[in-house]
C-alpha positions in Angstrom: -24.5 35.5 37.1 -21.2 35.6 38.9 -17.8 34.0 37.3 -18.0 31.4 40.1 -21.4 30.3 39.0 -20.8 30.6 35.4 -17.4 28.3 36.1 -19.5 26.1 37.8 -22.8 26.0 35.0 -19.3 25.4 32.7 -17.8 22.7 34.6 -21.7 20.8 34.9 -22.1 21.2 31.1 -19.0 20.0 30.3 -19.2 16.8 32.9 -22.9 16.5 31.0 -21.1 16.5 27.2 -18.5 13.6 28.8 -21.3 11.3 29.8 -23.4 12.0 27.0 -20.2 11.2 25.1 -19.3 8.2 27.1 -22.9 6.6 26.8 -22.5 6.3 22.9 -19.1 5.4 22.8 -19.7 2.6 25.1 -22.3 1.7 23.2 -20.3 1.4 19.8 -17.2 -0.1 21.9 -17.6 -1.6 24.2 -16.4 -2.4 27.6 -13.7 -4.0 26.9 -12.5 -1.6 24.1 -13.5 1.8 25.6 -11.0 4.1 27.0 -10.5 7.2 28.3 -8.0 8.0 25.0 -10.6 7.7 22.5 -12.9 9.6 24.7 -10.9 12.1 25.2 -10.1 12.5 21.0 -14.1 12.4 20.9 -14.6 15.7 22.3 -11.5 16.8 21.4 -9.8 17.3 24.6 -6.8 15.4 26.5 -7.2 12.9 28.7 -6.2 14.6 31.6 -9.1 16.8 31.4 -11.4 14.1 31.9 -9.3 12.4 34.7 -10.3 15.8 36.8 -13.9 14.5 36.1 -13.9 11.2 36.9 -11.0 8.5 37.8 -11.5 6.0 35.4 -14.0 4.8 32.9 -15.3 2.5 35.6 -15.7 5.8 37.5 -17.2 6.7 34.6 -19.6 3.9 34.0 -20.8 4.2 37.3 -22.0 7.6 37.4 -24.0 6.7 33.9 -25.3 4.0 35.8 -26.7 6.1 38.7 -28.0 8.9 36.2 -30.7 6.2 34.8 -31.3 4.5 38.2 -31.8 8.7 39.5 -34.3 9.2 36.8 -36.0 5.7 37.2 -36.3 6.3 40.6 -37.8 9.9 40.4 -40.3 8.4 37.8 -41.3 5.8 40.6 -41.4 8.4 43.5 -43.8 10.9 41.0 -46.0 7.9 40.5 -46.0 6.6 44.1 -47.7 10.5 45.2 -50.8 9.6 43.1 -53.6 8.1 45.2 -53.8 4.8 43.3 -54.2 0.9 45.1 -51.0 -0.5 45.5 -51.5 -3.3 42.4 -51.9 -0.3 40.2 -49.1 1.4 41.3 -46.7 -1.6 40.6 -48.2 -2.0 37.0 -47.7 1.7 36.4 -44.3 1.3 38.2 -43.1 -1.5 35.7 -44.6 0.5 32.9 -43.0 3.4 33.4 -39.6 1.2 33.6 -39.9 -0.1 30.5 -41.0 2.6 28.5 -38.4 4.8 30.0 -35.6 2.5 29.0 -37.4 1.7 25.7 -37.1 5.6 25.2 -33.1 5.0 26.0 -31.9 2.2 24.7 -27.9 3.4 24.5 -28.6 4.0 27.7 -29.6 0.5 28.9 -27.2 -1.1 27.0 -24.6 0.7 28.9 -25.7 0.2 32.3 -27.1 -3.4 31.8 -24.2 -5.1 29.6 -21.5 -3.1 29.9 -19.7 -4.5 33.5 -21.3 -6.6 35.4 -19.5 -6.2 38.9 -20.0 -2.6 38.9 -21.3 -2.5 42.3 -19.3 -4.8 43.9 -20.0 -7.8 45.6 -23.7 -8.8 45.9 -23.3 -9.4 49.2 -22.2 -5.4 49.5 -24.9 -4.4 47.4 -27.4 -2.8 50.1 -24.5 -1.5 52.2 -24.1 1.3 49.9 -26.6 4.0 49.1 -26.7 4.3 45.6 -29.2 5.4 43.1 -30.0 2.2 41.9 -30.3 0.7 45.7 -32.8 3.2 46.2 -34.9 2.1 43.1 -34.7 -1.4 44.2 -35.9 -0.6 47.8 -38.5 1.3 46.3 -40.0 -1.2 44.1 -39.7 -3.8 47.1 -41.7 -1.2 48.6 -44.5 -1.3 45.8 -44.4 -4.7 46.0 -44.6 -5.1 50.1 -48.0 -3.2 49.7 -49.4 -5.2 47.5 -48.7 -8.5 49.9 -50.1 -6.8 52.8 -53.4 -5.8 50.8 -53.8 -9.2 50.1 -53.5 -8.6 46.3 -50.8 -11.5 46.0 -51.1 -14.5 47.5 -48.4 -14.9 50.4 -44.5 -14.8 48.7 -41.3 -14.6 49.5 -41.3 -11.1 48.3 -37.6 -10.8 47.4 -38.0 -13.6 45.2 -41.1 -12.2 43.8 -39.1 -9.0 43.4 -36.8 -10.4 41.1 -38.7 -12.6 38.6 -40.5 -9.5 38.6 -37.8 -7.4 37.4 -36.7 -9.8 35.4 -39.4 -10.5 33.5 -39.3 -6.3 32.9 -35.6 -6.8 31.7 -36.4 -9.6 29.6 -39.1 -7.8 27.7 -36.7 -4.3 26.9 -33.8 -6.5 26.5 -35.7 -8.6 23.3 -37.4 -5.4 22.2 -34.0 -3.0 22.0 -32.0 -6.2 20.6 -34.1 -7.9 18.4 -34.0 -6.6 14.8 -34.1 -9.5 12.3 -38.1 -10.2 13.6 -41.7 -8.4 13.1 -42.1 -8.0 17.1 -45.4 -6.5 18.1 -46.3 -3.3 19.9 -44.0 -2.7 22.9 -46.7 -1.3 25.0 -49.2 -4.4 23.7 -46.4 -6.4 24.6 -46.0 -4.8 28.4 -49.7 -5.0 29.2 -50.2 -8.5 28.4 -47.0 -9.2 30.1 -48.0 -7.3 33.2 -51.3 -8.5 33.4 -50.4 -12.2 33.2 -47.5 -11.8 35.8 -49.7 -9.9 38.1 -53.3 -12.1 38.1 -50.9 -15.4 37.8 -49.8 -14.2 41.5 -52.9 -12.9 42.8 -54.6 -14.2 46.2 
């Protein structure tokens, strides 16, 4: 290995030790509280290192954003090569979602509480191509097959898309924040979920 590539392997691990960083300090922080100082004393280098990486910690929060929506999304595209009817796919689609975030709870708490006007407007939203566009499309995708099979009755399917997905975000939202309660098995808890959303909207 040249020193160009081994400068470059350095710079990749050392943008991967920031956002690893980042993830639990906003996590412990918060928003609000987080900044690129105490980051910066955290791996015990200046701030204007980190500025070369990323412009600010909304900069910041965004790439963490996009590394979870790249990894959903590749989870989703794996799945969506396997030769299975389109209901199955979107069970095994949410499945995956919630027991990858389930896995990373730091994670989601990041990306789903930290700021929520991240992306901009929502009327911007699918102007950009983002990471987390491209998981939404893709699930909308999921969902358009299993209209046209005749597996749901006839929906407005971006409606459907989002009580949906927000029935997914309810479930790991309870199950990573609730500690005072005895909850059941996650994945008992996704499969009945799953299974009453999906027959209460078949044809």
């Amino acid at each position: 290995m040249g020193f160009k590539e081994r400068q470059q392997r350095h710079k990749e691990e050392f943008k991967a030790e920031i956002l690893e960083t980042a993830v639990a300090l906003f996590a412990e922080e918060g928003y609000a509280k987080f900044s690129m100082r105490k980051l910066a004393a955290r791996i015990k280098h200046s701030p204007t290192t980190i500025y070369l990486y990323f412009r600010d910690k909304d900069d910041l929060l965004l790439q963490i954003c996009e590394n979870l929506y790249a990894s959903l999304l590749h989870e989703m595209q794996e799945l969506r090569a396997l030769p299975l009817p389109p209901e199955q796919m979107l069970k095994a689609t949410f499945l995956s979602y919630i027991r990858y975030n389930l896995a990373n709870p730091e994670q989601y708490k990041v990306v789903f509480f930290s700021n929520p006007n991240l992306y901009g407007r929502p009327e911007d939203y699918f102007t950009r191509d983002t990471m987390s566009n491209r998981c939404w499309r893709n699930m909308c995708e999921t969902i358009d097959a299993c209209l046209k099979s005749g597996f749901f009755r006839p929906l407005d399917r971006d409606i459907l898309a989002i009580v949906l997905w927000s029935a997914m975000h309810g479930l790991v939202s309870s199950l990573i924040f609730t500690k005072d309660f005895p909850m059941p098995d996650p994945d008992a808890m996704a499969e009945m979920l799953l299974d009453g959303l999906l027959n209460g909207y078949r044809a």
